[in-house]
N, C-alpha and C positions, 0 to 999 in steps of 0.2 A: 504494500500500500504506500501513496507516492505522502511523504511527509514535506512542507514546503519551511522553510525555514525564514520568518519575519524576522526584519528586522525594523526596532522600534526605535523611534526618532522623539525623546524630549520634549515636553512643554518648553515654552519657550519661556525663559529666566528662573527654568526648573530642574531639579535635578531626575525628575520621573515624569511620566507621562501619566495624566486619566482625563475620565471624559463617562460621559451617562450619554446613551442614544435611546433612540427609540424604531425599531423595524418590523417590519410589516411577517419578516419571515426572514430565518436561521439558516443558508445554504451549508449544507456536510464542508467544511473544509480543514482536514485535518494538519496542523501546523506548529512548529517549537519557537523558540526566541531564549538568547540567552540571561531575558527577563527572571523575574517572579512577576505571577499574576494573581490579581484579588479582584475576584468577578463576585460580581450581585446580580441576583434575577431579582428586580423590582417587580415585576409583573410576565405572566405567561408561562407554559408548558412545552415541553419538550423530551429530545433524548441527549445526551451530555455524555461523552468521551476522554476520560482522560488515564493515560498510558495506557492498562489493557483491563482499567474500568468502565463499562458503557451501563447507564442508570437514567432512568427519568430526570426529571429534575421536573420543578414548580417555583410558584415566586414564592420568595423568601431564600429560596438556595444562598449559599455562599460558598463558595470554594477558592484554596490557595495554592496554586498551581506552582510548580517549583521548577529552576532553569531546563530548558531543551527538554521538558515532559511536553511530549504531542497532545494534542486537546481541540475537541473542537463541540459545538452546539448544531442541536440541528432540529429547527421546528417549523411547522408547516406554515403554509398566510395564513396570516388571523388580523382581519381590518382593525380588532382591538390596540393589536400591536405590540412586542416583546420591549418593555424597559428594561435596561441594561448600565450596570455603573462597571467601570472596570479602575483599574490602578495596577498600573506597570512599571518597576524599578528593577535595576540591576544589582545583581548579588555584590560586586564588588564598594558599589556605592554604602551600602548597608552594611557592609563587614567592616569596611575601614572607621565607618564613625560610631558603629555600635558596639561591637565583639569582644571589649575589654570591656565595657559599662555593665558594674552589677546589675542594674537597674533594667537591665538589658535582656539580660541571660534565657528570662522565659519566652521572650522573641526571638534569637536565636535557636533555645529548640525546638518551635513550631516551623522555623523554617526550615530547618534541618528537615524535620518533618517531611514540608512542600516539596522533597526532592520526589514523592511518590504522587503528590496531591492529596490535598488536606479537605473534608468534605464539614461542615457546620449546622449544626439543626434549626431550622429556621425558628423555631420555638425559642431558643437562644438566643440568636440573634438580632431580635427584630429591632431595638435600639442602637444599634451598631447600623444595621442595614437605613434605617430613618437619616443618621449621620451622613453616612456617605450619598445616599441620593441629593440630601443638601448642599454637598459642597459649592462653593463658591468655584465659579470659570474664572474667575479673571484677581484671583489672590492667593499669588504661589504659598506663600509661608500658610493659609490657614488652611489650607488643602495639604500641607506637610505634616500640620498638628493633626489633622482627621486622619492622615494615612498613619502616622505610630501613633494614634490612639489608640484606631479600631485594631492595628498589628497585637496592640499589648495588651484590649479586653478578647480579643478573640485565645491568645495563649494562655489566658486565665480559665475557659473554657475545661470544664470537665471532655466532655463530648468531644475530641477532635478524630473522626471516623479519617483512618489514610484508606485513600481509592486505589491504586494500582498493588499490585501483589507484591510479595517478598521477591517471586521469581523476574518481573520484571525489570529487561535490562532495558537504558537510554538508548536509543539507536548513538553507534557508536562509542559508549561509555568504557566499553569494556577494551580497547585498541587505545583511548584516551588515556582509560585507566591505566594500563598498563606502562605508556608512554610517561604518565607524570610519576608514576610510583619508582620506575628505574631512575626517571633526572633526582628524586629527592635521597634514594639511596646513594648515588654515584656524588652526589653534594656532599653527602654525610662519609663516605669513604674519603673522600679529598681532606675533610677538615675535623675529623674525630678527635685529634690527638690537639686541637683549637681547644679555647671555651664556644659551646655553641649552645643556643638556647633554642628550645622549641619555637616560642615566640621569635626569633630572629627569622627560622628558616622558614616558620607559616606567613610570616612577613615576605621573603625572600620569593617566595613561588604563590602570592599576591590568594592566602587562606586566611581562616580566621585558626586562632591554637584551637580551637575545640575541634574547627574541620579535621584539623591536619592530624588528631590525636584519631578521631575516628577514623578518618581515609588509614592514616600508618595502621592500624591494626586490624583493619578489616583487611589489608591486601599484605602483609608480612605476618600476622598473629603473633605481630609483638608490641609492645608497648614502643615509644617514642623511645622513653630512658633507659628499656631493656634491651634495645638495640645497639644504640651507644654503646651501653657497658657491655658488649658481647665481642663487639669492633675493638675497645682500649683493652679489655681480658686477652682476646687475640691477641694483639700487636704487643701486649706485654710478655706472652708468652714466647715469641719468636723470640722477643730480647733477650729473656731470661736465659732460653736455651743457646744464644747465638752471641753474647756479650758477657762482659764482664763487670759490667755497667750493679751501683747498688740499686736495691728494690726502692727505696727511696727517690732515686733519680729514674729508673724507672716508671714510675707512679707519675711523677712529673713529666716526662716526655709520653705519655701515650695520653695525658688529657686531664689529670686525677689534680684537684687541688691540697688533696689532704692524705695524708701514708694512713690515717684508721679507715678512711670511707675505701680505700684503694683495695688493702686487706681484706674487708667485710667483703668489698664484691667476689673477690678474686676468688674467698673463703668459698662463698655460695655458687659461685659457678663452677669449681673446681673440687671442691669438697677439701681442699688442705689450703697449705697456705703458701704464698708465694715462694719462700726459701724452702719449705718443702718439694713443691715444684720445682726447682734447680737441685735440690740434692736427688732428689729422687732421677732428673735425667742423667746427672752426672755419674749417677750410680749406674745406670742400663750402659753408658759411655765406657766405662772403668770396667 
């Protein structure tokens, strides 16, 4: 099935786009963008597609569509007419000014959420949906407060039904995925033996830390930190066996700021302890 990929062009002296229409009738057109989208059905019926959920929908719907998730509405003429509020913003725009704000956080995981699409019970919503049909056209900043308002009462929300399945992938995601998960390893092999911070390199490859903590473990099943200390346990090992160098000064060339945290890992990874490690090779050597 042919997916057409929109691309969405700003209000103007805005950082997001919306707009509320009004149409006579819903053409099938299945399409992504590397938007987030937060659609309102103010009024009328239909069928509603999004990733490999297809479900009625009615007014009051609300749903929060998450980047390059295919989507589309599809309802027959009705001279009444389908009211439609929508709000479109980019993931990057929202990560940069939100992702560190406590204040923030339970925005953050609803949109995390939106990466399958997010569905809302219009019983819930109906003050939320009143808000956003109001918006103002022509006053960017109060159409910015109605968009993280409704973002932050909708995350409060018991009810957040996700549409798409566990099993579905993003067209493309998975050659994407793969693609960023080796640049952020081959980043981390270049600079283990650095100080490197989660937050630098989620910064670094334009994530927020919580993305980059789920992405890293969903496609290595390792933690961020448990990765590193697997790279500097390596690369201390090689030295141990291959130098003359002390465990102390080792500690400090593979990345370690302190000889007890150096220890404890090397401990746990290893089940002995570093000078154990050296005598015990020296002994298979001898």
């Amino acid at each position: 099935m042919r997916i057409d990929n929109e691309v969405i062009i700003n209000d103007q002296n805005s950082s997001f786009r919306s707009f509320v229409h009004t149409r006579r009738e819903i053409e099938f057109s299945l399409h992504c963008h590397i938007e987030y989208e937060l659609v309102v059905i103010n009024s009328g019926e239909g069928q509603r597609f999004v990733g490999d959920s297809l479900e009625p929908f009615i007014a009051g719907d609300m749903v929060l569509i998450g980047p390059q998730l295919p989507h589309s509405w599809l309802a027959r003429h009705d001279p009444a007419g389908y009211d439609i509020a929508v709000f479109q913003f980019q993931a990057k725009w929202i990560h940069r000014h939100f992702q560190d704000m406590p204040e923030c956080t339970s925005i953050m995981d609803l949109l995390h959420k939106a990466i399958r699409g997010v569905y809302f019970d219009p019983e819930e919503t109906d003050a939320i949906r009143q808000r956003i049909m109001a918006t103002p056209e022509d006053k960017p900043f109060e159409k910015l407060m109605i968009l993280l308002q409704s973002l932050h009462d909708l995350s409060q929300l018991e009810e957040q039904r996700v549409l798409s399945s566990q099993l579905y992938q993003l067209p493309g995601t998975l050659q994407r995925d793969e693609r960023k998960i080796n640049e952020i390893c081959g980043h981390l092999l270049q600079h283990f033996t650095y100080p490197i911070s989660q937050e630098a390199v989620a910064a670094r490859f334009d994530m927020s830390t919580t993305a980059l903590s789920r992405f890293f473990k969903k496609h290595t099943g390792k933690t961020f930190t448990a990765y590193i200390h697997e790279l500097r346990i390596a690369k201390a090992c090689e030295m141990l066996s291959q130098t003359d160098l002390s465990v102390q000064s080792i500690a400090s060339d593979v990345g370690f700021s302190n000889i007890s945290q150096f220890n404890r890992i090397f401990a746990r990874l290893k089940e002995m302890s570093p000078r154990a490690f050296r005598k015990q090779l020296l002994g298979k050597i001898s």
